[in-house]
N, C-alpha and C positions, 0 to 999 in steps of 0.2 A: 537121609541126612548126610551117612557119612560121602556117599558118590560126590552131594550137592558141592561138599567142602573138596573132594577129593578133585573132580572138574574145575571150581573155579582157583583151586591155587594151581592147573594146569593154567589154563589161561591167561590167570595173574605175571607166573613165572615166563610165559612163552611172547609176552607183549613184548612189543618194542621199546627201547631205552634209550635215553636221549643222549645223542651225539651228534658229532663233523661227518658234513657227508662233502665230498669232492663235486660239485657241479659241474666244474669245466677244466678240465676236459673231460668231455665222456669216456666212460669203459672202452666204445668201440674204436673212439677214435685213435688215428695211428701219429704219433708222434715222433720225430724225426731230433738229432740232434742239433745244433750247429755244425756248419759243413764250413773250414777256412779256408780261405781264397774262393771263394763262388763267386758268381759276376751275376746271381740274382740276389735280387735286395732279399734280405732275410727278418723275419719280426718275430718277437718274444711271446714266447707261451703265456695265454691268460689264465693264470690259475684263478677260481671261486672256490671258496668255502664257506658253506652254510650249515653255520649252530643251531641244532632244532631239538624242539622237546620229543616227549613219548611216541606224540601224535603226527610230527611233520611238521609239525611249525616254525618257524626259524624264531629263535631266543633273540627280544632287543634288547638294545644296548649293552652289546656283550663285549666285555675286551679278548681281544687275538694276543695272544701270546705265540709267535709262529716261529719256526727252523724249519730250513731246507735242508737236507746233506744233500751231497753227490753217491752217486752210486760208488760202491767199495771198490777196493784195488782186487782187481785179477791178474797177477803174476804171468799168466798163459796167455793171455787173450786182451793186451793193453789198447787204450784209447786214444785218441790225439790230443790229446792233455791228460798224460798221465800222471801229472803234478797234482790235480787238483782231486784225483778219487778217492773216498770216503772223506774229503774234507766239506768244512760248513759253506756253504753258497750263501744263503740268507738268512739273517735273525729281526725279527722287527715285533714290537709291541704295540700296537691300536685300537683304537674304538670301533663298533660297527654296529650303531647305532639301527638298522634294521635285522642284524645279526650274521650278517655275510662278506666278508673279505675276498675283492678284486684286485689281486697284483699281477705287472704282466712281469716275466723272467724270462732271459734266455737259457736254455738247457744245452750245455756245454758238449753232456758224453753223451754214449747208449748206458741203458742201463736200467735199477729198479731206485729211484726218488724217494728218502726218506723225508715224510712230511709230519713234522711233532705239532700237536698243536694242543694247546693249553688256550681252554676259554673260562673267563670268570663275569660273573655279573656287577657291571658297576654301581647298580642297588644292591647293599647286601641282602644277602638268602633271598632275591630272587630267583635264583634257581641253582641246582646245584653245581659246581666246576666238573668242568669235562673234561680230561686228559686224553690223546686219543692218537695217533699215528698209523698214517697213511701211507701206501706206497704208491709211484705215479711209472709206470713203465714207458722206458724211454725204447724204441725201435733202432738200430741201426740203420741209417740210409742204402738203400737196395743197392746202389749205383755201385759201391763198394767191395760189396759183394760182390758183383759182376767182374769189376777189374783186376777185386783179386782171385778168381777163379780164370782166367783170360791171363794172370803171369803162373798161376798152377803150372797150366796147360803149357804155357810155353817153356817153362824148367822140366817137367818130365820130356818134352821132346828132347831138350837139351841133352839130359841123361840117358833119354833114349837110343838116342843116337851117337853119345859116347860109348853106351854100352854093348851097341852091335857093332861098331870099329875093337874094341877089347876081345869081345866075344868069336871076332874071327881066328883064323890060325897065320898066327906069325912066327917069322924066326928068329931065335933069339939070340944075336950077335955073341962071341965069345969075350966075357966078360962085361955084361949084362945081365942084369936083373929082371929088365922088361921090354920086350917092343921095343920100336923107336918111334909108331904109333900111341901106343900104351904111356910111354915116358911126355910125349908133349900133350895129351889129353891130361895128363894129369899136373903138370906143368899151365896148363891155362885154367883149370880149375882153380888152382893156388892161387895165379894172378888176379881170377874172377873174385874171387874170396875176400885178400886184400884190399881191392878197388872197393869190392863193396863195405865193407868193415870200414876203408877214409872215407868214402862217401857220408856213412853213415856220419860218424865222428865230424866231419869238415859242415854237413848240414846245420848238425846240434850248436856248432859256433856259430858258424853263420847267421841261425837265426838268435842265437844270446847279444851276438853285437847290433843287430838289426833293433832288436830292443832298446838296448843302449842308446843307436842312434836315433829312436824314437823320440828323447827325451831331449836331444839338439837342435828338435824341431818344433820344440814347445815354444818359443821365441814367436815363432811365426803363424803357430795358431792362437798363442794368445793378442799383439795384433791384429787381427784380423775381428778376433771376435768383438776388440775392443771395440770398432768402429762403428757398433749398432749400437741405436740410439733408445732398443728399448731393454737393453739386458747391462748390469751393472757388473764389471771384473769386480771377485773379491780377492782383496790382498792377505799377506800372509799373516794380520791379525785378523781376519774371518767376520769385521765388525761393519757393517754400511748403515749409514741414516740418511733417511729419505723420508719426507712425508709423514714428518715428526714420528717418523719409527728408526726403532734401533732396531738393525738384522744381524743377529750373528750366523752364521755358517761356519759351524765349525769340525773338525775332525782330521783325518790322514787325509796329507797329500803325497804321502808316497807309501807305498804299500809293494806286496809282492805277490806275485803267480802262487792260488793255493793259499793265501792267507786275506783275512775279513778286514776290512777297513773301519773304523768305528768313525760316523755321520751324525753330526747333530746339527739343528736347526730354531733357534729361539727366538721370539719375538717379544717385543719390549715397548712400551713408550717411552719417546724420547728425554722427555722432561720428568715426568713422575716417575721412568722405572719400574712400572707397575706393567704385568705380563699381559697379553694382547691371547685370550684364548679363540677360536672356532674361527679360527683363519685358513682361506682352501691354500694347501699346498697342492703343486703339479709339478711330484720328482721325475725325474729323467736323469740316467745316465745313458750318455752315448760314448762310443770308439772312436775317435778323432779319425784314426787313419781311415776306415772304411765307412763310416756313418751309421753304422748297425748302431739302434736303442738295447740297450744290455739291459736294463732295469728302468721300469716306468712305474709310478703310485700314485692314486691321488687319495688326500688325507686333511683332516685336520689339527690345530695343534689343539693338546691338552688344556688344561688350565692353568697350569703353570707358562703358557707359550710354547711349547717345545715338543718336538717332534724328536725321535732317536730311534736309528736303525745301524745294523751291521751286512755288510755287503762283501760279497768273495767277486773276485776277479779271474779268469782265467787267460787271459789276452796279455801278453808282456807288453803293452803300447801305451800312451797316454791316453786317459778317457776325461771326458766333460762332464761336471756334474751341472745342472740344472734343475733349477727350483722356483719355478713361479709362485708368485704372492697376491694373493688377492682375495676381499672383501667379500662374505657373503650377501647376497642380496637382500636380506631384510637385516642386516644389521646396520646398528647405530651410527658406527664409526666408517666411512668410504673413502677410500684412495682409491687413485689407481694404480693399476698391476703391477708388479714389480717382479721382474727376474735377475735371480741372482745365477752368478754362473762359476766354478771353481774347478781347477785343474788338478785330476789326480797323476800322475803317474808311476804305473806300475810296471815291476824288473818282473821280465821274464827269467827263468828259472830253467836248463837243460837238464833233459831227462836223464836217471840212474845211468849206468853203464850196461846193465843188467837190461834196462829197456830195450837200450840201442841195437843191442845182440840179438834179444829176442826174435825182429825180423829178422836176419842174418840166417839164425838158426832154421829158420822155416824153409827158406828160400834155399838151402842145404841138404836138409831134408829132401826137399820137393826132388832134386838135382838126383840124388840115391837114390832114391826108389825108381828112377826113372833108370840110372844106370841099371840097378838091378835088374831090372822089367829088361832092358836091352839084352842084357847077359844070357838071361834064359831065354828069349826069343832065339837068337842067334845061337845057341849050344842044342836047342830043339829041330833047330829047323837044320844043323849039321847031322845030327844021329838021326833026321828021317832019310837024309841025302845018303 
């Protein structure tokens, strides 16, 4: 008796517990981050989660309570938006009525994805709330790798070859401290240093007003887009009726690199006022200047009408929000589709100074050790002579 009891509370305790398990992407799969300025079209990660009980069964009608972070800030080893590390990328609350949440995002850095997820049942004590956080490991792009081992290589020759012009025996003029060799190597290193320190510093402007001038060109994306005839500009009370519905779109239209835009979305009857729920939404944000989709959902509204999420930007340029509207098929009430479409524009943000250095330092580094490696080559290869 007593094994019988001792066995099954092994079993009991060793079963599995119901949680989030990540569907998409797979473990094996190798995930890359966004790459800027690439001249191949680029599409956003589909993430799946699926809420399952003891047994593997995906839990329905469960609400998503989700957070994305970015992966954290490493001081040593920064990313190409190092504005936005360990800040929120995504916050959003929905239904998923078979128990599994499809959102596509794009992933900014490399890195390890904090994914929070809080699911509850929209029956109560159908089942119990899950709390649960995931990580989603993001790869660095190889290519990267490769170019920066390819300026390695080219900095220690550099110091290489300074260091076997030093390393040789020179004379040292009276009243002199070094060569006259020795004095202009080190004379063009300074120069190199400098250059690259404005460089760095003249980029980090460069691209701050580029941002800037992204927003003087909002003008002329928003013509353009006016002139289709099946998507509606919303203006800056966020309000459109159409088809005895009232649409609000509402939220930031300007935001900042690193910071969460707050998006809401309600629908209404025009006349009674009375909230319009299980309506398909089809969100989209895309990036004006290059056409990359940053964020894609599709969703219904609540019962109250209303749909609400929170969204991070990492791109300092004007983005398009877009949100089609349209009728389920077996319901009562039929229009046709309606897309709303809204201009956010977001300031980019230039990095610490601390950043900018960082490569600097490397690239300095690399340049020493190379000299060093010169030095003793050339003082070896004397005392065998």
């Amino acid at each position: 008796m007593v094994s019988v009891v001792f066995y099954s509370f092994i079993g009991f305790s060793a079963s599995p517990a119901a949680g989030v398990r990540l569907v998409n992407p797979a473990p094996a799969s190798q995930i890359v981050p966004f790459e800027a300025a690439s001249s191949t079209p680029q599409s956003p990660v589909k993430l799946v989660l699926r809420a399952e009980d003891a047994t593997g069964k995906a839990l329905e009608n469960a609400k998503f309570n989700l957070e994305v972070f970015n992966p954290p800030h490493n001081p040593w080893f920064t990313t190409d938006f190092p504005i936005v590390e360990g800040t929120k990328l995504l916050d959003m609350e929905t239904i998923a009525p078979k128990g599994e949440l499809e959102v596509e995002q794009m992933l900014p850095i490399r890195g390890n994805y904090q994914i929070k997820v809080n699911v509850t049942p929209v029956v109560p004590n159908a089942f119990t709330p899950i709390q649960q956080t995931l990580t989603l490991p993001v790869a660095e792009n190889s290519v990267k790798y490769r170019n920066f081992a390819i300026l390695a290589v080219i900095l220690l020759l550099v110091g290489l070859g300074g260091g076997w012009v030093i390393g040789g025996r020179q004379a040292i003029a009276p009243g002199e401290i070094a060569p006259q060799q020795v004095r202009l190597l080190l004379s063009g290193l300074i120069v190199v240093a400098i250059a690259s320190l404005l460089f760095v510093n003249i980029s980090a402007e460069v691209a701050q007003s580029q941002g800037a001038g992204h927003s003087h060109s909002h003008e002329h994306h928003q013509h353009h887009d006016s002139g289709s005839t099946t998507a509606v500009q919303v203006d800056n009370t966020g309000i459109v009726r159409q088809q005895g519905l009232q649409l609000q779109l509402l939220g930031s239209t300007n935001t900042t690199v690193g910071e969460t835009a707050a998006l809401q979305l309600k629908l209404t009857d025009e006349k009674t006022n009375q909230p319009i729920p299980d309506v398909v939404l089809n969100i989209k944000t895309v990036m004006l200047e290059d056409g990359f989709v940053n964020f894609a959902y599709n969703t219904v509204t609540d019962s109250t009408g209303q749909f609400s999420w929170e969204q991070g930007f990492f791109d300092g340029a004007p983005h398009k929000l877009q949100v089609e509207i349209a009728p389920q098929p077996n319901a009562e009430r039929q229009f046709k589709p309606i897309q709303l479409e809204k201009l956010i524009d977001v300031e980019g943000v230039s990095p610490p100074l601390n950043v900018r250095l960082i490569s600097l330092v490397y690239m300095t580094a690399f340049v020493i050790v190379g000299l060093l490696l010169g030095l003793q080559l050339k003082r070896n290869l004397a005392v065998h002579s």
